[in-house]
N, C-alpha and C positions, 0 to 999 in steps of 0.2 A: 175672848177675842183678842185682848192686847196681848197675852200671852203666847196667841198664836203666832203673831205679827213678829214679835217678839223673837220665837223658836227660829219662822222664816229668814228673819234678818240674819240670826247666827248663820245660821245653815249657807246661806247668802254668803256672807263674809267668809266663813269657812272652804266653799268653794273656792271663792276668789283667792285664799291665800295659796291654797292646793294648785290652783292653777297658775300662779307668779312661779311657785317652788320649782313647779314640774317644769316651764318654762327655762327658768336657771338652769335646769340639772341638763336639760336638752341641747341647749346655750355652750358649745365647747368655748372655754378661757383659749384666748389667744394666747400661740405659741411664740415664745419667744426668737426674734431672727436668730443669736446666735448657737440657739438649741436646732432650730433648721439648718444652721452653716454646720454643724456639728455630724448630724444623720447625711448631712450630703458627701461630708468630708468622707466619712466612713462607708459610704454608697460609693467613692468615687467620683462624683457627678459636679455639674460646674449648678452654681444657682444665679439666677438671673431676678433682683432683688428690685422691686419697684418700692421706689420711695414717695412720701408723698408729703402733704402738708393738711390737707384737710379733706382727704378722701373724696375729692370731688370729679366731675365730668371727667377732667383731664387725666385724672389715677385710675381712673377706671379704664378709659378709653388707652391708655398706654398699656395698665394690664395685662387687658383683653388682646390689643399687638402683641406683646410680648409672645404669650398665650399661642399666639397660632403661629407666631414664626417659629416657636420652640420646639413644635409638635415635630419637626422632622427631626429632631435632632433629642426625642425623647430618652435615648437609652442614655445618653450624656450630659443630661441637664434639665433644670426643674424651676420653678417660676414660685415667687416670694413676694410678700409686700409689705411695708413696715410704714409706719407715720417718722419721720424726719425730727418732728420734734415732740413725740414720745422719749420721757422721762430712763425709760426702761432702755432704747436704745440708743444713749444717749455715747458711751464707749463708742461704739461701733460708727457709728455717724463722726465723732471724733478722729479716727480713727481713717474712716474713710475719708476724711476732708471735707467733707459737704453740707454741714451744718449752712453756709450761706448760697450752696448751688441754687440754681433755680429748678423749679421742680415743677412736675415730676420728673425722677433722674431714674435710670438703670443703671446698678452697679454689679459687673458680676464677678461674680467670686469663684474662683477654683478652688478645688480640692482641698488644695495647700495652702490657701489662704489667702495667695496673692489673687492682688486685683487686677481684671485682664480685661478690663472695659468700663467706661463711663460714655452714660447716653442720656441725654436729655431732652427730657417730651415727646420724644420718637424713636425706633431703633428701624431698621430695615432688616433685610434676610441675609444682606451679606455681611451686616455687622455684628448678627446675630452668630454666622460661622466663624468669626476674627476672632470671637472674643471667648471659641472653644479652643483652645492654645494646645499645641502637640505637649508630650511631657515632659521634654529637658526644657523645652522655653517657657510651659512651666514652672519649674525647676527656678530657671534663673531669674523670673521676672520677680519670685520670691525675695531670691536672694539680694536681688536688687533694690527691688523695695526695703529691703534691711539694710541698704548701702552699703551692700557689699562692692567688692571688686570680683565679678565675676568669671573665671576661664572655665571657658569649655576644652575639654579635650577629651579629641576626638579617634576613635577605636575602630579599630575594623572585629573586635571580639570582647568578650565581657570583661578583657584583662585590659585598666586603663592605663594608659602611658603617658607618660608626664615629660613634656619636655626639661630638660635639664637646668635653663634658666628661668622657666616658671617654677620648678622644686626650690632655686635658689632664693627667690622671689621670694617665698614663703617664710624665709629662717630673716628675713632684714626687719629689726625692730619697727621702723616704719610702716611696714605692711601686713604684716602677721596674723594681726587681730583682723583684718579687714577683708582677706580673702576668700572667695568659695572657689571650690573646685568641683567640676560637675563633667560626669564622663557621660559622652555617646558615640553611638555607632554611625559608623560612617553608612553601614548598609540598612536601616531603616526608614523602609518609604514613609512611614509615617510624620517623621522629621523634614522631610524635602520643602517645605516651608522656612522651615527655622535655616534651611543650609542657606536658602536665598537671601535669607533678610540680615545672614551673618558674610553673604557676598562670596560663600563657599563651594567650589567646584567638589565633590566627593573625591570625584575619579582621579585628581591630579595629588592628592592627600598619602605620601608615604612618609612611613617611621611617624614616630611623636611629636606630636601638633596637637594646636592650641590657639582658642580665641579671646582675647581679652574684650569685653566687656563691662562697663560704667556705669554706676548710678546718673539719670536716669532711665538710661540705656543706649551711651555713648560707644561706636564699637571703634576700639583703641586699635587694634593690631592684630596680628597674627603671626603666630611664633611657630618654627621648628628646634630641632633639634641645634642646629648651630646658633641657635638665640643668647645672648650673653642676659643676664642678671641686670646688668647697667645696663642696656639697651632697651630691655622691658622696662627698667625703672624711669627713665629719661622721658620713653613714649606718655610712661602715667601724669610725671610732671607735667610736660607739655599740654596733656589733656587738659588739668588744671584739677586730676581726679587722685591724688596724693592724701587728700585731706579733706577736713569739713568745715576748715576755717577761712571764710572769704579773704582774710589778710595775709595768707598764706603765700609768698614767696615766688613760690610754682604755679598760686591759681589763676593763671591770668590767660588761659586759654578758654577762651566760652565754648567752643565746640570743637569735637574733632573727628573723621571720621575713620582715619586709619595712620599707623605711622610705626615708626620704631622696630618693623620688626619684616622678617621674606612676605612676601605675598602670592599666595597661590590663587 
């Protein structure tokens, strides 16, 4: 009889580990965020990443928003959630700034890397379209974020054109290191966002032109072809966007939104 009991209780046990095992193996391991920024990069698609702090009512219920405002806008973006003070995403949280946001936050991410939204505890549907960015202003919100000095210029064909004092621009010790140059088309509707918010007429746009553009995305001027080198350099000054050093000379302009250069 004890031997029976005995067999039983194994048998018992044995079941029960069987079934923890099988449990785990069912159990997928969380993926890590920057292994989903990674497949998205490569998909193309923007991720719209809920952060949290203790997985609670408010991470879910932001989620689940996320979740359904995104569904329209499926084929371009995909929905993410990450613990804030998970060890593992600890980079990326750094990275993104938000270690002391309040939370729950939405951070989205494009393609590129750059970050084209911050939301906290709620998003809407129209911030949900803001923060799918056309792709030269993704392009430059990158660059930006690198602290670059941004120009766009701007093409009527796939051959870009540099105006002459923006090329100069490029060869001055001062600024060398610090430039991006990012070409588009004048005739892409899907840009007609980025033209407005760079305060650009397409249709009045002839020969080589060019927008300059500031970390943190300060729009400095707009240059043609008769733009001088020292003219561009003066507006950056003024900006106070010359440099990275607060005691710098030239940084005494907090803001600025257009100067130094024709204006179309």
């Amino acid at each position: 009889m004890r031997r029976s009991r005995k067999i039983q209780c194994v048998l018992v046990g044995a079941c029960m580990l069987l079934s923890t095992v099988a449990r785990a193996q069912q159990a997928p391991a969380p993926v890590p965020l920057q292994a989903t920024l990674d497949q998205a990069a490569a998909s193309g698609t923007f991720t719209f990443v809920v952060f949290h702090r203790d997985g609670g009512d408010a991470g879910r219920t932001l989620t689940q928003q996320v979740a359904a405002e995104v569904q329209s806008h499926a084929e371009k973006a995909t929905v993410a959630t990450a613990r804030v003070d998970d060890p593992a995403e600890k980079a990326l949280v750094e990275k993104f700034g938000i270690a002391r946001a309040p939370m729950p936050m939405v951070v989205v991410v494009a393609p590129n890397g750059a970050v084209t939204g911050l939301f906290p505890r709620a998003i809407k549907a129209e911030q949900v379209a803001s923060a799918i960015v056309p792709p030269t202003m993704m392009k430059c919100m990158k660059a930006l974020q690198d602290q670059k000095l941004v120009f766009v210029c701007l093409t009527r064909s796939d051959r870009v054109e540099v105006p002459a004092g923006v090329g100069a621009i490029q060869e001055l010790p001062e600024f060398k290191d610090r430039i991006s140059m990012v070409g588009m088309r004048l005739d892409d509707p899907s840009e007609a966002r980025f033209y407005e918010q760079m305060k650009l007429d397409p249709s009045q746009v002839t020969g080589p032109y060019a927008v300059l553009i500031a970390p943190p995305g300060v729009l400095v001027g707009h240059y043609d072809s008769q733009t001088t080198a020292e003219s561009i350099a003066a507006a950056i000054h003024k900006a106070g966007k010359c440099c990275d050093d607060a005691n710098c000379k030239h940084n005494h302009a907090a803001k600025a939104s257009a100067s130094g250069g024709s204006r179309k």
